[in-house]
N, C-alpha and C positions, 0 to 999 in steps of 0.2 A: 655564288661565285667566290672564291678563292683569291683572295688577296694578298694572303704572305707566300714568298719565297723561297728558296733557298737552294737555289740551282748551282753554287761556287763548289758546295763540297760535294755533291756529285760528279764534280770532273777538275777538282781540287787535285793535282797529281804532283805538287811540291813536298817540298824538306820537311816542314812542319817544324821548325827550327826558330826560336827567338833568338837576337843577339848578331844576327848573321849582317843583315842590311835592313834598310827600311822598307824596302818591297816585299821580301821576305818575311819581318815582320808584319805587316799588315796580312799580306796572304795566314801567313798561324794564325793571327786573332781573330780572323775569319771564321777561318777551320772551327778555331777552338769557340766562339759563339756561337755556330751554325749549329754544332755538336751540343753544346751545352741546350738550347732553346728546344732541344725534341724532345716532345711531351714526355715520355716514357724515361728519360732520364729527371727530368725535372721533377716528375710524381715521385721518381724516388728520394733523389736531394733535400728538397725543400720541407718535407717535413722532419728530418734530420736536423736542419740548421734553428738556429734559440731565434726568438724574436729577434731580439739583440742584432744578430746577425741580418734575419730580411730583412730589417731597417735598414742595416748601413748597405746593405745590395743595393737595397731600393735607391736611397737619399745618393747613392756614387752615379748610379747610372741616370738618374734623373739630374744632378750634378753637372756632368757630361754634355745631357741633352740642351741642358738650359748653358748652357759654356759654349757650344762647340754649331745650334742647328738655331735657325730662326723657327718662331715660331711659325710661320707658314710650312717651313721644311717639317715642322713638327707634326702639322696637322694632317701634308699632303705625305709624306714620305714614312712615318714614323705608325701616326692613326690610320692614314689611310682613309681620312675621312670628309674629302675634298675631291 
């Protein structure tokens, strides 16, 4: 069964605009993480990017997670393993 999602930018029908407001804003980084996380752009990305680079991807967005999601949001929301 299928656990991840991504049902926003299929009917995602906004500006696509940072800078504008904050609801705004959130709908783009949506977009633009929903966009970025499909497999077939990532196979091409990522082995373009140096070590160097997936590191600090990694260590920002794990950063992030441990900043901003409790650890049970992490396991239930994030792993999906709960």
């Amino acid at each position: 069964m299928k656990k991840d999602t991504h049902h926003f930018i299929q009917e995602y029908k906004g500006l696509g605009a940072f800078g504008l407001d904050r609801e705004t804003d959130e709908e783009t980084l949506m977009f633009y993480l929903q966009k970025f996380s499909e497999d077939l752009f990532l196979k091409t990305l990522l082995p373009r990017l140096s070590n160097q680079e997936l590191e600090e991807l990694y260590l920002f967005i794990n950063a992030k997670l441990k900043q901003h999601i409790s650890e049970d949001e992490y396991h239930s929301l994030f792993l999906k393993d709960r």
